[in-house]
PQR file of N, CA, C, O and H, with PARSE charges and radii, in Angstrom:
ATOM      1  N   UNK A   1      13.432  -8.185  -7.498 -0.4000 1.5000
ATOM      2  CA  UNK A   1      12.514  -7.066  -7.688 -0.0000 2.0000
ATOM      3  C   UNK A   1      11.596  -6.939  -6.473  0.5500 1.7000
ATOM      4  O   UNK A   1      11.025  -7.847  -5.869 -0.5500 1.4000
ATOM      5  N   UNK A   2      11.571  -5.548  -6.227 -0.4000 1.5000
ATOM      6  CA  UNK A   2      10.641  -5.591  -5.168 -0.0000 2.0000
ATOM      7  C   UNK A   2       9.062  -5.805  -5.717  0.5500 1.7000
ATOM      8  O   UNK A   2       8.488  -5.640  -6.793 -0.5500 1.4000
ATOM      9  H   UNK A   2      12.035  -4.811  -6.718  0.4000 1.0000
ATOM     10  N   UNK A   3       8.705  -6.245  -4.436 -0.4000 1.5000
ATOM     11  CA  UNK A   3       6.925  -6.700  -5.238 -0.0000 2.0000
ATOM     12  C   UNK A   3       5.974  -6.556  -3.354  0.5500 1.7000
ATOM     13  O   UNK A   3       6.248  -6.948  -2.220 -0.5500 1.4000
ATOM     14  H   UNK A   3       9.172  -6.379  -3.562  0.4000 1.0000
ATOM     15  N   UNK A   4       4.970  -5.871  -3.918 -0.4000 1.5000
ATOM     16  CA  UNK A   4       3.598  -5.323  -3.019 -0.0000 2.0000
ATOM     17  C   UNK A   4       2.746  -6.909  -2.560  0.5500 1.7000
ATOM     18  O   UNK A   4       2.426  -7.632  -3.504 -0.5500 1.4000
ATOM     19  H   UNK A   4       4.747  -5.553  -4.839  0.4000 1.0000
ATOM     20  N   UNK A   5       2.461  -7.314  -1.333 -0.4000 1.5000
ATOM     21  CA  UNK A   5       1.339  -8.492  -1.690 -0.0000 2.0000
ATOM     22  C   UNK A   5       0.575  -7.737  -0.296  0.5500 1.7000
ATOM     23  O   UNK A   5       0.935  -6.863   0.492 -0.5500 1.4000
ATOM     24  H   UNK A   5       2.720  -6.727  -0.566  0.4000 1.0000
ATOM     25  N   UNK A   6      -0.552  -8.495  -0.442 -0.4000 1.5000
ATOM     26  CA  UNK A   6      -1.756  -8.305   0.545 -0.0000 2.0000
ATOM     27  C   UNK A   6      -1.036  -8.706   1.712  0.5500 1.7000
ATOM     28  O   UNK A   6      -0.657  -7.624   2.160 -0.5500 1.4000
ATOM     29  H   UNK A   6      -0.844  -9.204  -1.083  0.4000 1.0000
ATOM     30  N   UNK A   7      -0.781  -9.245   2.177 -0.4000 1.5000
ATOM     31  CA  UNK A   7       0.209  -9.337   3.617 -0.0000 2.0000
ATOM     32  C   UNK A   7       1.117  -8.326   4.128  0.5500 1.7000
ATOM     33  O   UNK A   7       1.629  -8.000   5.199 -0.5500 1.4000
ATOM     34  H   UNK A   7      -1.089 -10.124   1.814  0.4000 1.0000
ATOM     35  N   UNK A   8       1.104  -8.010   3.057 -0.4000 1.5000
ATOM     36  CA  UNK A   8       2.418  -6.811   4.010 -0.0000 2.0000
ATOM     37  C   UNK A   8       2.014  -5.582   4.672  0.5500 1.7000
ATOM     38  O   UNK A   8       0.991  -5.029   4.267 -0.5500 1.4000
ATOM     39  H   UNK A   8       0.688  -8.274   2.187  0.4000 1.0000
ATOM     40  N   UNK A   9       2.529  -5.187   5.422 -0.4000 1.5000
ATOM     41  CA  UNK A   9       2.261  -3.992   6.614 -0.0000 2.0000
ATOM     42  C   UNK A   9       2.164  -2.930   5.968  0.5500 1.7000
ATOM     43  O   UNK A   9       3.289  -2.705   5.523 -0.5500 1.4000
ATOM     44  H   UNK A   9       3.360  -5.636   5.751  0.4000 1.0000
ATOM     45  N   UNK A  10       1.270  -1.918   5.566 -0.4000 1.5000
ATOM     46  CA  UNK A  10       1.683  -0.600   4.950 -0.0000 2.0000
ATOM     47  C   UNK A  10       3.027  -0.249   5.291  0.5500 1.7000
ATOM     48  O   UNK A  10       3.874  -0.073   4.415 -0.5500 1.4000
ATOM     49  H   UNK A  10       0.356  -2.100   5.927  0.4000 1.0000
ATOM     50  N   UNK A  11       3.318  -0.116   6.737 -0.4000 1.5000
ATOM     51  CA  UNK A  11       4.895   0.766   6.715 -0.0000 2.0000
ATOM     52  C   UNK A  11       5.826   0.097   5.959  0.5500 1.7000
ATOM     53  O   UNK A  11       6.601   0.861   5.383 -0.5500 1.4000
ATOM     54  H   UNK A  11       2.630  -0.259   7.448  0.4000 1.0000
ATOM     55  N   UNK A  12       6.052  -1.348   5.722 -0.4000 1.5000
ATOM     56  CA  UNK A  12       6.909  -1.689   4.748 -0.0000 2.0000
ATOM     57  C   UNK A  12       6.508  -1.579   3.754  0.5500 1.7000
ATOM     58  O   UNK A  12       7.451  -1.479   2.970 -0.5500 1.4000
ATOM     59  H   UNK A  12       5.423  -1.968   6.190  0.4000 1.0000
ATOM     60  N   UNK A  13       5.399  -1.525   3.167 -0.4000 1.5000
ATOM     61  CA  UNK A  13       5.165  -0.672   1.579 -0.0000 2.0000
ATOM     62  C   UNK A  13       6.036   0.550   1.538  0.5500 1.7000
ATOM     63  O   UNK A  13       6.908   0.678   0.678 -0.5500 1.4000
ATOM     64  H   UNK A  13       4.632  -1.607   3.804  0.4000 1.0000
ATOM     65  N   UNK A  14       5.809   1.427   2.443 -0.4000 1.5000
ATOM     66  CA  UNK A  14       6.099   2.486   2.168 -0.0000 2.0000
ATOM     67  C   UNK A  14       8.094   2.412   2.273  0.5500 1.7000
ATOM     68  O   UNK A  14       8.930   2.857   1.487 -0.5500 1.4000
ATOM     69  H   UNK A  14       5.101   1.323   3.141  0.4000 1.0000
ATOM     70  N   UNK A  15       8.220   1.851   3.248 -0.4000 1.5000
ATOM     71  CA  UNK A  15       9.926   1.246   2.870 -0.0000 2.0000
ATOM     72  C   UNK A  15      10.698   1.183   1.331  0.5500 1.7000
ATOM     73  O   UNK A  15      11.735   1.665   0.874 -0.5500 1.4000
ATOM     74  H   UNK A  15       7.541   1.489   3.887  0.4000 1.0000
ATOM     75  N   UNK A  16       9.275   0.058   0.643 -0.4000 1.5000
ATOM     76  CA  UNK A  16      10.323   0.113  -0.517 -0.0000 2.0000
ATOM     77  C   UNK A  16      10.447   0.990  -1.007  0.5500 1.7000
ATOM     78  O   UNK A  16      11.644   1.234  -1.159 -0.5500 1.4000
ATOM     79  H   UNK A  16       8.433  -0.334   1.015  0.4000 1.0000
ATOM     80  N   UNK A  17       9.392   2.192  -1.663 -0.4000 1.5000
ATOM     81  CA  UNK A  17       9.540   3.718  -2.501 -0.0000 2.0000
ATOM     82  C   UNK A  17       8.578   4.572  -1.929  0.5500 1.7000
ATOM     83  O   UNK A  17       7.430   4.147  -1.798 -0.5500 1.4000
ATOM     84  H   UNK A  17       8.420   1.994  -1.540  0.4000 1.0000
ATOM     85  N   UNK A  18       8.892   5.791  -1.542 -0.4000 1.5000
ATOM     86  CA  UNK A  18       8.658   6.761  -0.855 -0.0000 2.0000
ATOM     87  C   UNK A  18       7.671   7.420  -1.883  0.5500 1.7000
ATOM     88  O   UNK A  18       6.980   8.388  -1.565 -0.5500 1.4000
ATOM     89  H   UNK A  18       9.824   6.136  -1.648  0.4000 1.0000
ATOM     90  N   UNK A  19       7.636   6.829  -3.175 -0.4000 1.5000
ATOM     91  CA  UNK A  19       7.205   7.411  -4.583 -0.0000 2.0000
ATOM     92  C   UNK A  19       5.321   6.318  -4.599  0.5500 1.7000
ATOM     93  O   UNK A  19       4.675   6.380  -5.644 -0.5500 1.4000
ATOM     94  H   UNK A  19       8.197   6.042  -3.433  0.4000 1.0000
ATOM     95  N   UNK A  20       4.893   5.697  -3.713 -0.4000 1.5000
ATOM     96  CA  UNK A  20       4.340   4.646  -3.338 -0.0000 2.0000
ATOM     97  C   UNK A  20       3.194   5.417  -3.001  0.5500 1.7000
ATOM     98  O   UNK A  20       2.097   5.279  -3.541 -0.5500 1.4000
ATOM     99  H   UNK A  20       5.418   5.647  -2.863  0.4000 1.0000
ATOM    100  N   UNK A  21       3.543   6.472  -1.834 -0.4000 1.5000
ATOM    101  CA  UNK A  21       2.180   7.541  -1.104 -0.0000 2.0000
ATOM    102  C   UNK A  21       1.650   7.507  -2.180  0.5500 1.7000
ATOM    103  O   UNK A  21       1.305   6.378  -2.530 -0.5500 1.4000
ATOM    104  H   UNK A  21       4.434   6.584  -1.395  0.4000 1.0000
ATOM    105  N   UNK A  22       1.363   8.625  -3.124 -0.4000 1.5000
ATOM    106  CA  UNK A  22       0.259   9.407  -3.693 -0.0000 2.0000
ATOM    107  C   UNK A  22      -1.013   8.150  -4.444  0.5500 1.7000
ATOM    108  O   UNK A  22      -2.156   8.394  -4.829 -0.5500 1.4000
ATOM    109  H   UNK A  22       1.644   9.542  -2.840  0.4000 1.0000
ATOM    110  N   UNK A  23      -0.129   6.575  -4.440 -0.4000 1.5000
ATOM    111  CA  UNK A  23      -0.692   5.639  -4.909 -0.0000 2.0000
ATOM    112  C   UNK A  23      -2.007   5.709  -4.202  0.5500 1.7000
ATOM    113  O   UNK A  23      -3.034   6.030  -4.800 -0.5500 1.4000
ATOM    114  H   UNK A  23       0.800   6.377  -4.128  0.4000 1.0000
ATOM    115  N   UNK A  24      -1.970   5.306  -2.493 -0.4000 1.5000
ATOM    116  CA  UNK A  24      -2.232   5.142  -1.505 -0.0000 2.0000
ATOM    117  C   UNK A  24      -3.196   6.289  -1.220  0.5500 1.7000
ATOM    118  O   UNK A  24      -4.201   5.981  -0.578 -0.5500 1.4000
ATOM    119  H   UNK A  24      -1.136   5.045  -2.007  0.4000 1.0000
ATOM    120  N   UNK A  25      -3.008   7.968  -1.712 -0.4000 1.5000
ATOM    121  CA  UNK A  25      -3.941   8.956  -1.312 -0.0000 2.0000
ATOM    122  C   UNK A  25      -5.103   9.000  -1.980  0.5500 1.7000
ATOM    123  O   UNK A  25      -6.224   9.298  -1.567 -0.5500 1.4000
ATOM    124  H   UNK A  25      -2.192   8.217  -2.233  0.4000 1.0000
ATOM    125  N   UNK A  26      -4.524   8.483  -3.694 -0.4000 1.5000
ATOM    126  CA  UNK A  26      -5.100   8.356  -4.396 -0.0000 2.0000
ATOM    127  C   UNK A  26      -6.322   7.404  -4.212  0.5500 1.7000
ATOM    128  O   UNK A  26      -7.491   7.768  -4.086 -0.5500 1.4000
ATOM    129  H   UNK A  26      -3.614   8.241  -4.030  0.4000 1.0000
ATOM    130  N   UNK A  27      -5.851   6.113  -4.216 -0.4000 1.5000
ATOM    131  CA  UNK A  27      -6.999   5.623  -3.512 -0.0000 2.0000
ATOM    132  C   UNK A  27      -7.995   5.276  -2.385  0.5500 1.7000
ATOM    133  O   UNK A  27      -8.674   4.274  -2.161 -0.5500 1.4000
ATOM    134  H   UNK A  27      -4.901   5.817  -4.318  0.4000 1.0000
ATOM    135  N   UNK A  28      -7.845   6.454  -1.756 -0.4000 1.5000
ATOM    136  CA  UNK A  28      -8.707   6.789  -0.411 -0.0000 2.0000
ATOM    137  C   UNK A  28      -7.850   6.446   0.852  0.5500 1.7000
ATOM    138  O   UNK A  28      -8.120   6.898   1.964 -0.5500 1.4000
ATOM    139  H   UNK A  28      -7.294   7.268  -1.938  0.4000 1.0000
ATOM    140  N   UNK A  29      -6.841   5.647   0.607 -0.4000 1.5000
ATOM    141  CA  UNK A  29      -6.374   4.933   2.124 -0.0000 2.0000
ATOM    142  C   UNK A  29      -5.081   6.182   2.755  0.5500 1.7000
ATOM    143  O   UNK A  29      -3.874   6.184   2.511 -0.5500 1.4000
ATOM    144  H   UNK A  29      -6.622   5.280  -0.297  0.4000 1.0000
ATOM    145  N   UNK A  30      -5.908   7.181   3.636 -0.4000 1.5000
ATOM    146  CA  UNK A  30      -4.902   8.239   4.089 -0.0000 2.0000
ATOM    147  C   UNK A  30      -4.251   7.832   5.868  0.5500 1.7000
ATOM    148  O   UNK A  30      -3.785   8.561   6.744 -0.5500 1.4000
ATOM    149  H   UNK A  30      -6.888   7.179   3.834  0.4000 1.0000
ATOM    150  N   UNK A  31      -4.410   6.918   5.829 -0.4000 1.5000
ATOM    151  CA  UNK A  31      -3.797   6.357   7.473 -0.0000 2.0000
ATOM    152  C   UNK A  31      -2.063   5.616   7.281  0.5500 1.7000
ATOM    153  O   UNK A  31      -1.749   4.475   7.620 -0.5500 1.4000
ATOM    154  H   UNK A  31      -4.789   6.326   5.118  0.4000 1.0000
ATOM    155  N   UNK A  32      -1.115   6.705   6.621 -0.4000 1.5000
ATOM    156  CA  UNK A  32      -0.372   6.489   5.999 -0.0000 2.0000
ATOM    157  C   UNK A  32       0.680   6.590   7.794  0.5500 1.7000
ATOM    158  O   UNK A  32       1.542   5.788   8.154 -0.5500 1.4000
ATOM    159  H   UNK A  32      -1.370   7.632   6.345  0.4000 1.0000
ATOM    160  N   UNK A  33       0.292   7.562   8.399 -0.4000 1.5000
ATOM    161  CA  UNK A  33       1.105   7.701   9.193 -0.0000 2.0000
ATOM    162  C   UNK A  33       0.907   7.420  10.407  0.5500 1.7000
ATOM    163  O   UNK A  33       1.833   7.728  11.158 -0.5500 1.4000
ATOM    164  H   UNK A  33      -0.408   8.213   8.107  0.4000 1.0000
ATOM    165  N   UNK A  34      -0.249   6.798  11.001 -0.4000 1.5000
ATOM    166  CA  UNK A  34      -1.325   6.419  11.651 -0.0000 2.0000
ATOM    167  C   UNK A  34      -1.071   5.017  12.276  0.5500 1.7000
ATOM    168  O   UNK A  34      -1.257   3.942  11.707 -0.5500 1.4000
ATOM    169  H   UNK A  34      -1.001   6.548  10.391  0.4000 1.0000
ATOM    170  N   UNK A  35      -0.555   5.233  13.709 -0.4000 1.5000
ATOM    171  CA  UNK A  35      -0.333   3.263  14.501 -0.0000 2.0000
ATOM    172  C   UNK A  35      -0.715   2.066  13.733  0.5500 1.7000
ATOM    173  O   UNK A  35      -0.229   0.948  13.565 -0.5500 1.4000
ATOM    174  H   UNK A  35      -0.403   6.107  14.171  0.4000 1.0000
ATOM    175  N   UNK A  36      -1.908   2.791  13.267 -0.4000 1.5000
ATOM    176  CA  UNK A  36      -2.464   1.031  12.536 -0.0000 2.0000
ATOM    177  C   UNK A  36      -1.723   0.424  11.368  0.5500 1.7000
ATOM    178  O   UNK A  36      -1.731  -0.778  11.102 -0.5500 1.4000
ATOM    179  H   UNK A  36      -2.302   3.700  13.402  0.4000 1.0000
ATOM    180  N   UNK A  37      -0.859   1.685  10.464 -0.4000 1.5000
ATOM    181  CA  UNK A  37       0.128   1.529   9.781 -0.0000 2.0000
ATOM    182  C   UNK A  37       1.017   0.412  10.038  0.5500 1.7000
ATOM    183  O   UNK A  37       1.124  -0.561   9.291 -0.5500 1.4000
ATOM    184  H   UNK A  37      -0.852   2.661  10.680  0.4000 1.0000
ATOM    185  N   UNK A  38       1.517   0.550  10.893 -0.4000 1.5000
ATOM    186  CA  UNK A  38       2.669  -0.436  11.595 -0.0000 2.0000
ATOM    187  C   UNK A  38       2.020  -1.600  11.560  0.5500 1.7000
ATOM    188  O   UNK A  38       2.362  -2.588  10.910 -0.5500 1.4000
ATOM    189  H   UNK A  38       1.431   1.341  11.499  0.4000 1.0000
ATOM    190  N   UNK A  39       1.099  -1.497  12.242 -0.4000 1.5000
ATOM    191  CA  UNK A  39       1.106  -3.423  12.488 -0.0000 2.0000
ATOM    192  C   UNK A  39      -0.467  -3.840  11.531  0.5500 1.7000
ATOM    193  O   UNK A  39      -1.104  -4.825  11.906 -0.5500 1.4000
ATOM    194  H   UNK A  39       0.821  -0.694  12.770  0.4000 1.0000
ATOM    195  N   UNK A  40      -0.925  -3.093  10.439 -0.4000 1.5000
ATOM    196  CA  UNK A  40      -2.097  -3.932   9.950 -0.0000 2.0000
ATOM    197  C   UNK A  40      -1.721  -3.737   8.513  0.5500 1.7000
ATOM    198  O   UNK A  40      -1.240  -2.678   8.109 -0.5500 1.4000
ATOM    199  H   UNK A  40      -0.408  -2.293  10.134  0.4000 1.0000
ATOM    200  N   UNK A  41      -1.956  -4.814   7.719 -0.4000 1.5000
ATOM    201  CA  UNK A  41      -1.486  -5.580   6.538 -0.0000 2.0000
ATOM    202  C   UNK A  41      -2.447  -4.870   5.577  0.5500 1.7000
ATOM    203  O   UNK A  41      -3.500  -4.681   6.187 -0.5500 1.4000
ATOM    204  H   UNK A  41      -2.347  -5.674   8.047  0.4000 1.0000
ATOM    205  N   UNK A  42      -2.498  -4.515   4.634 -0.4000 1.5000
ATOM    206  CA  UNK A  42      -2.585  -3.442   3.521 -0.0000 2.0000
ATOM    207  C   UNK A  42      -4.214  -4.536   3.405  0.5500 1.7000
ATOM    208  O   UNK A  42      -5.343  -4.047   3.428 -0.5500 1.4000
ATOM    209  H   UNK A  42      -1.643  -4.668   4.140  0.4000 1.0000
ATOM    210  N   UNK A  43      -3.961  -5.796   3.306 -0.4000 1.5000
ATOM    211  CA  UNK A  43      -5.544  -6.087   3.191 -0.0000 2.0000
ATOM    212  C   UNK A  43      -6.567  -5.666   4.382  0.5500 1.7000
ATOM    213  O   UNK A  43      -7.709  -5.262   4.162 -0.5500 1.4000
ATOM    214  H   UNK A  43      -3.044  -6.194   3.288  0.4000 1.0000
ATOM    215  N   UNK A  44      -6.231  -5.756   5.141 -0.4000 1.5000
ATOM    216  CA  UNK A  44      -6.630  -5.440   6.777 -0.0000 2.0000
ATOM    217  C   UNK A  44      -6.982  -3.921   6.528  0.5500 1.7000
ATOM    218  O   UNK A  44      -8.212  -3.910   6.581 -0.5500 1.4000
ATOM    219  H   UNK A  44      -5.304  -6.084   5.319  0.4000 1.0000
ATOM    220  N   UNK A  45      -6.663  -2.971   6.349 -0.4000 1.5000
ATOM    221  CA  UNK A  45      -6.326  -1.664   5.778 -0.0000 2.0000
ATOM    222  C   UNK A  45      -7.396  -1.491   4.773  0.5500 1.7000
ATOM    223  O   UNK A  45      -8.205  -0.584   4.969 -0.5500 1.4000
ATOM    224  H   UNK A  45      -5.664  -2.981   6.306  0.4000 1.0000
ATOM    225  N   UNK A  46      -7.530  -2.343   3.569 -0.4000 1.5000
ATOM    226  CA  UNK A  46      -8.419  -2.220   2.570 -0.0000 2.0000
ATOM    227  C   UNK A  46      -9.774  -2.733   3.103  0.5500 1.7000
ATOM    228  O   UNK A  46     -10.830  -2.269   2.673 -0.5500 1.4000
ATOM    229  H   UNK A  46      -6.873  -3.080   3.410  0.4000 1.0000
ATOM    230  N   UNK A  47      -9.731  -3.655   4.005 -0.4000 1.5000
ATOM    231  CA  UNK A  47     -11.461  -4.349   4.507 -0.0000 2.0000
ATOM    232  C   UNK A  47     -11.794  -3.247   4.886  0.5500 1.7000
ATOM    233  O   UNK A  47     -12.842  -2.764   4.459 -0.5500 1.4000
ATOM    234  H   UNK A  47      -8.873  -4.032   4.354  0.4000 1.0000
ATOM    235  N   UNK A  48     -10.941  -2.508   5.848 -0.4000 1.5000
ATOM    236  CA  UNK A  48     -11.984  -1.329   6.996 -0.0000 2.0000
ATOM    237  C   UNK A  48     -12.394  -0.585   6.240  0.5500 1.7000
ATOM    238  O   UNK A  48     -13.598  -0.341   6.312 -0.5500 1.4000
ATOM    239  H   UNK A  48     -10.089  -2.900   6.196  0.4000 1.0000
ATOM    240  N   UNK A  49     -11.402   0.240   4.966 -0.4000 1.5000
ATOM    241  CA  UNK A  49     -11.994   1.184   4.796 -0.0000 2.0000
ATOM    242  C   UNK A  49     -12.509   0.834   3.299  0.5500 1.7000
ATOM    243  O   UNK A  49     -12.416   1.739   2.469 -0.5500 1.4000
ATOM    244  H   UNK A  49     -10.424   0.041   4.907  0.4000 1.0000
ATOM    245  N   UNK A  50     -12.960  -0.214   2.959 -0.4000 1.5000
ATOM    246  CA  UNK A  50     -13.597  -0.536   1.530 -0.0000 2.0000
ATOM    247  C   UNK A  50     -13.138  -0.377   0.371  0.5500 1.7000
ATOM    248  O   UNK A  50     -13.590  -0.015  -0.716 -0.5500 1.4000
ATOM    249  H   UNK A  50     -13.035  -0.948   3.634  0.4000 1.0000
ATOM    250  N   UNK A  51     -11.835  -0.816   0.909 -0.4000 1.5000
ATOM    251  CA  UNK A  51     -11.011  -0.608  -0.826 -0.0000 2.0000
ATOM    252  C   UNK A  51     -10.809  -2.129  -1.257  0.5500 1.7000
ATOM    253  O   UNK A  51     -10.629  -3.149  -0.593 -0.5500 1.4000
ATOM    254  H   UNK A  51     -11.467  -1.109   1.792  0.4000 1.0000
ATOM    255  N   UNK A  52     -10.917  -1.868  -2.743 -0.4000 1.5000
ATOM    256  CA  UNK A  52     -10.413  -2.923  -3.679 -0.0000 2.0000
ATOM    257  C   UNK A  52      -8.806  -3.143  -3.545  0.5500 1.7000
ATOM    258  O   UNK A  52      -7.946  -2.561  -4.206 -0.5500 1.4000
ATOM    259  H   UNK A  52     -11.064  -1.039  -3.283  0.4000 1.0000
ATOM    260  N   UNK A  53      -8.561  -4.349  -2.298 -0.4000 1.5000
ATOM    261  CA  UNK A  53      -7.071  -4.402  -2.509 -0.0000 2.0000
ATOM    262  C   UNK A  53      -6.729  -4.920  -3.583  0.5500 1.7000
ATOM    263  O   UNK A  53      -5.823  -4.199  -4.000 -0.5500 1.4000
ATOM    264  H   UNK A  53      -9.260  -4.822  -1.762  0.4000 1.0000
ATOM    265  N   UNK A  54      -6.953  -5.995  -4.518 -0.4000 1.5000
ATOM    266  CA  UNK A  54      -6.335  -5.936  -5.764 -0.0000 2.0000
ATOM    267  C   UNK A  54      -5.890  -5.482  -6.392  0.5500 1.7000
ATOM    268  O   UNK A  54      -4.800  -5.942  -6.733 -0.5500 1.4000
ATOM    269  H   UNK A  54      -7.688  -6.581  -4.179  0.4000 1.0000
ATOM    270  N   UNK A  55      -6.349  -4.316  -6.987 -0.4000 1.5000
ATOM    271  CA  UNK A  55      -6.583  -3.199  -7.161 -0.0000 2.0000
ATOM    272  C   UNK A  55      -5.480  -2.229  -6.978  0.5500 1.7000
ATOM    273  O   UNK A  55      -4.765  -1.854  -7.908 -0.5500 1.4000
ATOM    274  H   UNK A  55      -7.234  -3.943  -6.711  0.4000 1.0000
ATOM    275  N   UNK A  56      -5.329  -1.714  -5.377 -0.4000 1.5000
ATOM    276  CA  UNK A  56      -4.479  -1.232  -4.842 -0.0000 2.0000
ATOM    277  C   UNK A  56      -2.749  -1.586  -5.418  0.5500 1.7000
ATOM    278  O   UNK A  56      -1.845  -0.909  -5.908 -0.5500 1.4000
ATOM    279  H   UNK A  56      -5.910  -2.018  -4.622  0.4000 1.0000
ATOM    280  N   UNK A  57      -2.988  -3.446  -4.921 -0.4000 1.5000
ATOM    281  CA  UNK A  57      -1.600  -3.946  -4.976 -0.0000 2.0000
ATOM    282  C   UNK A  57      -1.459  -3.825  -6.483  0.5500 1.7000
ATOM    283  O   UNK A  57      -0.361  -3.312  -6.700 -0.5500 1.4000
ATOM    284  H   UNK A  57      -3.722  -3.996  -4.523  0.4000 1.0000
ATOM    285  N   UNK A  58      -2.231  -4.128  -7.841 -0.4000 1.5000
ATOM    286  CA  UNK A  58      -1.629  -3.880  -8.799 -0.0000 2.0000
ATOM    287  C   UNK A  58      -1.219  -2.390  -9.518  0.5500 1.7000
ATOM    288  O   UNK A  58      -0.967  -2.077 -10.682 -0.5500 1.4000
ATOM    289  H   UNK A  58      -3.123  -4.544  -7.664  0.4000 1.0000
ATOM    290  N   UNK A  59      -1.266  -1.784  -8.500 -0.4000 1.5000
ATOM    291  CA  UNK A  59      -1.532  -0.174  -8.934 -0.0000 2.0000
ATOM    292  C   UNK A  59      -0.254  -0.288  -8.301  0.5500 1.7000
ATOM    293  O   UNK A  59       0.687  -0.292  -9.095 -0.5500 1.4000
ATOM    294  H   UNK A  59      -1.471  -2.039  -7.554  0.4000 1.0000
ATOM    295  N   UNK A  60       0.111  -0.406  -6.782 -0.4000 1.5000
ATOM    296  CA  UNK A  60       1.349  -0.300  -6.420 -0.0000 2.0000
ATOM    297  C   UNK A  60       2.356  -0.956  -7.105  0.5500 1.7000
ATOM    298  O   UNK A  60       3.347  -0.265  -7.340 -0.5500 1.4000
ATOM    299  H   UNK A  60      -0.653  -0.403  -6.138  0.4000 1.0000
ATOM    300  N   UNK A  61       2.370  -1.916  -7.427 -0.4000 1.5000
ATOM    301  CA  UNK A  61       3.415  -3.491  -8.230 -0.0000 2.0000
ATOM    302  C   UNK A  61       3.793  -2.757  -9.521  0.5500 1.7000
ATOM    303  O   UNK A  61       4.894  -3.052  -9.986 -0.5500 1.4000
ATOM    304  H   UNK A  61       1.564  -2.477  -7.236  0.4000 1.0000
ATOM    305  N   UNK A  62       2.997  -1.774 -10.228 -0.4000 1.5000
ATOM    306  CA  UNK A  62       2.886  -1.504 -11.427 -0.0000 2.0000
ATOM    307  C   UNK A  62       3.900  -0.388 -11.086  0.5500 1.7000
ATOM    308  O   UNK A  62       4.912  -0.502 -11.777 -0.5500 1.4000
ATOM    309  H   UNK A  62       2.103  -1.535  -9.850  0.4000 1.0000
ATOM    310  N   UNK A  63       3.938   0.707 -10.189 -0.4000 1.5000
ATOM    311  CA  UNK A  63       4.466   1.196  -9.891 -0.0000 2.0000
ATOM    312  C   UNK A  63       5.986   1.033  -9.553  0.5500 1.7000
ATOM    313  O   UNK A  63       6.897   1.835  -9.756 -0.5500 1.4000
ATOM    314  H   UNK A  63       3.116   0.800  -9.628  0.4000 1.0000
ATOM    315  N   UNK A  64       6.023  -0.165  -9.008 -0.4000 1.5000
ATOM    316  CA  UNK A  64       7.249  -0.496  -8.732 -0.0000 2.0000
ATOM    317  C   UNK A  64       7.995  -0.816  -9.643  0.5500 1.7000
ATOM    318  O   UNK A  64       9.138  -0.359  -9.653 -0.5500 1.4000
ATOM    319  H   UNK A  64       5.282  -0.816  -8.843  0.4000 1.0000
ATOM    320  N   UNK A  65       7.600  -1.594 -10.548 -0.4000 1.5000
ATOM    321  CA  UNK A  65       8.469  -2.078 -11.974 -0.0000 2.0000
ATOM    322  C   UNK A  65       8.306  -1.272 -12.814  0.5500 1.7000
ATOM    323  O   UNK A  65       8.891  -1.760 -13.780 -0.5500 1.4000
ATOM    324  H   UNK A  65       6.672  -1.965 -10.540  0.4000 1.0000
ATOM    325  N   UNK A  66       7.754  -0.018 -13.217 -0.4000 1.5000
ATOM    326  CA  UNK A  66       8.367   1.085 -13.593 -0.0000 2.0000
ATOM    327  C   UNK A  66       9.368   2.085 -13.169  0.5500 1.7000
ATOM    328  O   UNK A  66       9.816   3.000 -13.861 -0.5500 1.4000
ATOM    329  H   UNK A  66       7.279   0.379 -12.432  0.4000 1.0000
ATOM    330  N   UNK A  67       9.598   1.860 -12.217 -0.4000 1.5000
ATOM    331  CA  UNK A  67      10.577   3.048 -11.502 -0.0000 2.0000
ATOM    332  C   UNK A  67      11.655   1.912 -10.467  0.5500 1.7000
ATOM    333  O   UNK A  67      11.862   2.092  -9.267 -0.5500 1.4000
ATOM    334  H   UNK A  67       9.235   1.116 -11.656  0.4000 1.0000
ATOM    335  N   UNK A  68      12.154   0.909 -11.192 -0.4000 1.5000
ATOM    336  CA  UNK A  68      12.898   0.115 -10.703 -0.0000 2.0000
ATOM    337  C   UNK A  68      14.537  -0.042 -11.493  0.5500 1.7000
ATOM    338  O   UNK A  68      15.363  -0.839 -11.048 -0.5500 1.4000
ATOM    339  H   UNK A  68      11.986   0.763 -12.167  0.4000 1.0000
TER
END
């Protein structure tokens, strides 16, 4: 099963389901397409711009094992 953790790079989030964005708009983080994408890790991503990665990742994870 695929599964979301704080380490991983947004662009490979977005790898596993394309169905993943609106998670991501939803919760404020719109640098979806944006260099820093590539190389900074969804926690890295959540410090700058003050998101609850927990949060995030169980919103994404939840996502994933519904539509798996």
């Amino acid at each position: 099963m695929k599964k979301v953790t704080p380490d991983m790079k947004i662009s490979e989030i977005l790898k596993l389901d394309r169905g993943l964005v609106p998670i991501f708009l939803n919760n404020g983080l719109y640098c979806l397409g944006c260099p820093s994408a590539i190389g900074e890790s969804l926690k890295d991503a959540c410090e700058v711009h003050g998101l609850d990665c927990e949060k995030l990742v169980n919103e994404l994870n939840a996502y994933l094992e519904k539509n798996q």
